[in-house]
C-alpha positions in Angstrom: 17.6 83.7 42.2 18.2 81.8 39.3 20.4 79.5 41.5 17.9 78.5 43.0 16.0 77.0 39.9 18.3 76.4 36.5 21.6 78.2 35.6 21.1 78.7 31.9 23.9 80.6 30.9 27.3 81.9 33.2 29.4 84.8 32.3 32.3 86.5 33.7 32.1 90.5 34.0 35.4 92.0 32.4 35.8 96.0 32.8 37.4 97.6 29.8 37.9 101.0 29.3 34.7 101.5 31.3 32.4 99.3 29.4 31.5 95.5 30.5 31.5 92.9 28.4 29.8 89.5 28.8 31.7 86.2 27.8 29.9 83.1 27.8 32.0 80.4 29.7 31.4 76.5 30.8 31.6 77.1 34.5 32.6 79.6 37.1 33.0 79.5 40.7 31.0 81.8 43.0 31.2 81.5 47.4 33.0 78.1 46.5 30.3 77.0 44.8 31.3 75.8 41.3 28.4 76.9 38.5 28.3 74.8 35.7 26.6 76.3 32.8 24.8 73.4 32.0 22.8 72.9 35.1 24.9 69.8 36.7 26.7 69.7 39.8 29.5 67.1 39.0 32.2 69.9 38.8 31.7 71.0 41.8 30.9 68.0 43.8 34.4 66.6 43.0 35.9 69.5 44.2 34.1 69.5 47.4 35.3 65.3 47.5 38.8 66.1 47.2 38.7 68.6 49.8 37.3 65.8 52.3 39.2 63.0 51.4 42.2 64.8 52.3 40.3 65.4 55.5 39.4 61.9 55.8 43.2 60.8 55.0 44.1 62.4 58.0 41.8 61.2 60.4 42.4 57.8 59.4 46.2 58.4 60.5 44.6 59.3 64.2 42.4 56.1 64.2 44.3 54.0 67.1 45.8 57.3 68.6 42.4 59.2 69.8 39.2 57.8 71.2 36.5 56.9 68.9 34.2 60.2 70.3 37.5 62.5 70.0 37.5 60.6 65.7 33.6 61.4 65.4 34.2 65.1 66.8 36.9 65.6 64.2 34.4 64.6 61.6 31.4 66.3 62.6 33.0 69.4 63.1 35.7 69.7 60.2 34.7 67.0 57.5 31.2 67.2 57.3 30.4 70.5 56.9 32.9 70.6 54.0 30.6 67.8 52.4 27.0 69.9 53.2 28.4 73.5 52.7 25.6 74.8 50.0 23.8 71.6 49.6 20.6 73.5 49.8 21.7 74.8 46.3 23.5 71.4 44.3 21.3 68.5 46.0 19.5 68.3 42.6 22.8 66.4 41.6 23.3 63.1 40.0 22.9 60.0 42.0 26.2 58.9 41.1 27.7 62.5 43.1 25.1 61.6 45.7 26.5 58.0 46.2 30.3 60.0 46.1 29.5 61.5 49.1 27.9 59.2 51.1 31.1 56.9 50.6 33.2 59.0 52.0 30.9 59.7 54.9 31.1 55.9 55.3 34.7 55.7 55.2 35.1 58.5 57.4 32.5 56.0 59.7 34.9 52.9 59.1 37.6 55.3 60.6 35.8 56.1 63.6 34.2 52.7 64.5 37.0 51.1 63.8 34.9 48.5 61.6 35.9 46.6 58.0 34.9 47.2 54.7 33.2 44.2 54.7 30.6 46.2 57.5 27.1 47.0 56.6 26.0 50.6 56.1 23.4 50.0 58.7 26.5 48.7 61.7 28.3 52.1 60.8 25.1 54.4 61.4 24.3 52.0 64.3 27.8 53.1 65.7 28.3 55.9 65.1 24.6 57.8 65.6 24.9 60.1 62.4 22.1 60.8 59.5 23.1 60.0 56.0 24.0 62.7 54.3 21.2 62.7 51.8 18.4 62.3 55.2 20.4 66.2 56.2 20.2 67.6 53.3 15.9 67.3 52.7 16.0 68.5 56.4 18.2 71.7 55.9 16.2 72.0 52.5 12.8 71.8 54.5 14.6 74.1 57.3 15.8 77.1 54.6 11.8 76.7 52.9 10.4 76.7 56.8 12.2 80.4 57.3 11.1 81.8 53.3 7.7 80.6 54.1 7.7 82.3 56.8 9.7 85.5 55.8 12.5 85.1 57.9 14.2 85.9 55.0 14.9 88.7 52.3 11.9 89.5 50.6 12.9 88.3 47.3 13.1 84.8 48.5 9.7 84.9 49.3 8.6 86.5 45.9 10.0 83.5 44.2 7.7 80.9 45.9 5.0 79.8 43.9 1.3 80.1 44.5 -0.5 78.2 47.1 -3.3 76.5 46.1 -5.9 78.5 47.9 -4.8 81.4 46.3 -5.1 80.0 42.7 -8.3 77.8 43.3 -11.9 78.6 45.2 -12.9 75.2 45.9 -12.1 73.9 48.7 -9.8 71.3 48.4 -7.9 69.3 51.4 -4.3 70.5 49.5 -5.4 74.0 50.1 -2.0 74.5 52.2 -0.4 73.1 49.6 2.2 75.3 47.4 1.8 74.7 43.8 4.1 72.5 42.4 6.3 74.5 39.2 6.1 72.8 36.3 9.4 71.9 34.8 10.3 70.1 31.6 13.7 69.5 32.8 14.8 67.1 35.6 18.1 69.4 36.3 15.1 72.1 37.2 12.7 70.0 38.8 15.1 68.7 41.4 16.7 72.5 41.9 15.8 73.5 45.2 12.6 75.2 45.1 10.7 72.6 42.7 12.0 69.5 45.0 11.7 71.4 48.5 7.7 72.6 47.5 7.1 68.5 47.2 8.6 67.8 50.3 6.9 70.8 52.0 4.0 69.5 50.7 4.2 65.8 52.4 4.6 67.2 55.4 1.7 67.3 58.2 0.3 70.4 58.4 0.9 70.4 62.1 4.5 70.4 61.7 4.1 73.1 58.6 2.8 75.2 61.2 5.4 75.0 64.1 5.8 78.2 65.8 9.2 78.6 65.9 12.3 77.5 63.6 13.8 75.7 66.5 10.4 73.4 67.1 10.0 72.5 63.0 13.5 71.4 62.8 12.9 69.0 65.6 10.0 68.0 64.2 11.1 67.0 60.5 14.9 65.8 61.7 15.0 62.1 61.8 15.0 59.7 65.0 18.6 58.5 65.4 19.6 56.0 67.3 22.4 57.0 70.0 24.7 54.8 71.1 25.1 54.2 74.6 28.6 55.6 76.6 29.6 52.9 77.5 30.3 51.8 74.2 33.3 54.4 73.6 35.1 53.4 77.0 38.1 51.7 77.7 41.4 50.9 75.3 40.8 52.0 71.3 42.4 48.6 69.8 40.3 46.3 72.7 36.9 48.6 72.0 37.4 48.3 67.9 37.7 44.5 68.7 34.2 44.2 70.7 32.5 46.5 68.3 34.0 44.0 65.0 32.5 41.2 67.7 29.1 43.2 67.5 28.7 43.7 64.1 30.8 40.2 63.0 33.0 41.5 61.0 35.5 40.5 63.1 38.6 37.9 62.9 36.9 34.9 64.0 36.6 32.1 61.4 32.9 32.3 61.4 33.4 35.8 60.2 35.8 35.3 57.3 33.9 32.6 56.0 30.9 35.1 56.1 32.7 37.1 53.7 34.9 34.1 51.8 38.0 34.8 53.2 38.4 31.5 54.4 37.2 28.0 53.8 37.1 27.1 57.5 34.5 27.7 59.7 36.3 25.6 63.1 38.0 26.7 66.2 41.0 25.6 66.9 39.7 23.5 69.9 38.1 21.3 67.2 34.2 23.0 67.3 32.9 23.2 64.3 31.8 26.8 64.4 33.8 29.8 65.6 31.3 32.5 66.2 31.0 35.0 68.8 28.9 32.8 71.3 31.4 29.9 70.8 34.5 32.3 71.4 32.9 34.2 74.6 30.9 30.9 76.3 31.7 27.8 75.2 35.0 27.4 73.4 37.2 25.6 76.2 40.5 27.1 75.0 39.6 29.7 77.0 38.5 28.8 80.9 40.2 31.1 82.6 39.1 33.9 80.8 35.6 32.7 80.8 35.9 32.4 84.4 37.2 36.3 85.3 34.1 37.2 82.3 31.5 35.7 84.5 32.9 36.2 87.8 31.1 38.5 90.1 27.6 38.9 87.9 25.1 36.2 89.9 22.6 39.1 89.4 23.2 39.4 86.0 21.6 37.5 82.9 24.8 37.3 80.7 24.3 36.1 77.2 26.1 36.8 74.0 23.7 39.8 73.2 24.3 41.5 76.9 28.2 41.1 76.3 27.9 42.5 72.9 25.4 45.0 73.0 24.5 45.6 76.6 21.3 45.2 77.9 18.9 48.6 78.7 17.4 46.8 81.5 20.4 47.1 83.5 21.7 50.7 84.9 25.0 52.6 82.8 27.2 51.3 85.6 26.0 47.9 85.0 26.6 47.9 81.4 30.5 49.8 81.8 30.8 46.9 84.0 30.2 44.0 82.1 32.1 45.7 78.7 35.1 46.3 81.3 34.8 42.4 81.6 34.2 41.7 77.8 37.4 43.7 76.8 39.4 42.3 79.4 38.5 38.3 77.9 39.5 39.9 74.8 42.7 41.1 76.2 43.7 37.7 78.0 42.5 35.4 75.3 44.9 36.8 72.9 42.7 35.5 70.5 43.0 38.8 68.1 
């Protein structure tokens, strides 16, 4: 159980003439997981990044080829896990490993939304509906602790918790649920997993402590993500990239690059002095026509820049495919992109 606290000192067995022999070494590797012998996880968390990456290097040669929920099925089924496997063990790791991780996540988001660098983080969890990889690991942290606590595990997991306070104090306190927290002098063992998972155990309500089943508690302690709708992942790849770059402007419009100092010039080439998204889809005149087919048909229907770019959940799914049909066909005809 020493994994789960601080790895002080790793040896390799060797069998000689029937004795064993113990040599000290600097790390070892044991179930994939790479044990360093002083404590950190940088060893092992490159090696679990350059397994992804050349995950991630193929997806991105798929990104016009498959649809954008075929790309996110790829990555939530053969990338990701590759990035989690063990992280109940290393999550005590450096921020710097932490960050390493969550940018490939983000490129492997880039891929699938089809967005730029120059994106938030926000637009690609917007798109794309996953947790950040540091929100899944407290939760499968809090999930393993739920199922010790509750001996749903070997024994000898649950023989390394430590005391709650009840058990160690008579008065009676409103942490008497609590667990003890294990004092440690060393941050590697504070934030190993049993240290860090009693103080998040510990923050949680006591009704959600005391869900009756493993299923309920991880519902309750996984966080609200928002989905996006269908409709968004319909029609061509390169037209849908193009409206979601129009939702999120990072986009090609000069309004866009100037955002990011690509370009000086903020004008359309009709002369406006501002090429945003509302000028390119309603008011730029370069584009009658189009406009016309965009709005043709939808007298019911309140259409402004945030319905075309967002949809609206007032209106019913086949409301919304409807009018993002529309928007990707303006983008088609304008030839704008």
């Amino acid at each position: 159980m020493a994994v789960f606290f601080l790895i002080i000192i790793l040896c390799d067995v060797l069998i000689d003439s029937g004795r064993s022999f113990l040599l000290k070494v600097r790390w070892t590797t044991y179930l994939s997981v790479t044990f360093v012998s002083d404590g950190n996880w940088t060893v092992h968390i490159e090696n679990i990044a350059r397994s992804a990456l050349k995950q991630v290097n193929v997806l991105r040669k798929l990104k016009f080829i498959l649809s954008k929920q075929a790309l996110s099925n790829i990555y939530l089924t053969f990338i990701r896990p590759v990035l989690e496997y063990a992280c109940e063990v290393w999550d005590g790791c450096y921020e710097r490993d932490i960050e390493k991780l969550e940018k490939i996540q983000l490129e492997a988001a880039r891929i699938v939304t089809g967005l730029t660098k120059f994106a938030s983080k926000d637009s690609l969890y917007f798109e794309t509906g996953w947790e950040t990889l540091a929100n899944r690991r407290e939760t499968r942290k809090l999930t393993t602790f739920y199922k010790i606590h509750n001996k749903l595990c070997p024994p000898y997991l649950f023989n390394c918790l430590p005391p709650i306070t009840s058990d160690v104090n008579s008065y009676n306190l409103r942490n008497n649920q609590n667990y003890v927290p294990p004092r440690c002098r060393l941050r590697t063992s504070a934030s190993s997993f049993i240290p860090s998972t009693v103080s998040l155990w510990n923050n949680l309500d006591i009704s959600i402590r005391n869900s009756p089943t493993l299923s309920s508690f991880k519902n309750r302690v996984k966080a609200d993500i928002y989905k996006t709708p269908k409709y968004y992942n319909e029609g061509p790849r390169k037209l849908s990239i193009l409206h979601t770059r129009l939702r999120h402007q990072c986009s090609s419009l000069n309004a866009d690059l100037s955002k990011i100092h690509i370009i000086n010039n903020f004008k359309c080439n009709c002369g406006a002095s501002f090429e945003d998204a509302i000028h390119y889809f309603l008011e730029c005149p370069l584009y009658l026509n189009e406009r016309r087919t965009l709005l043709s048909n939808c007298d019911d229907i309140n259409i402004n820049i945030e319905t075309l770019l967002f949809g609206n959940d007032k209106y019913s799914y086949d409301v919304n495919s409807k009018i993002f049909g529309k928007v990707r066909t303006f983008i088609n005809q304008s030839k704008r992109f």
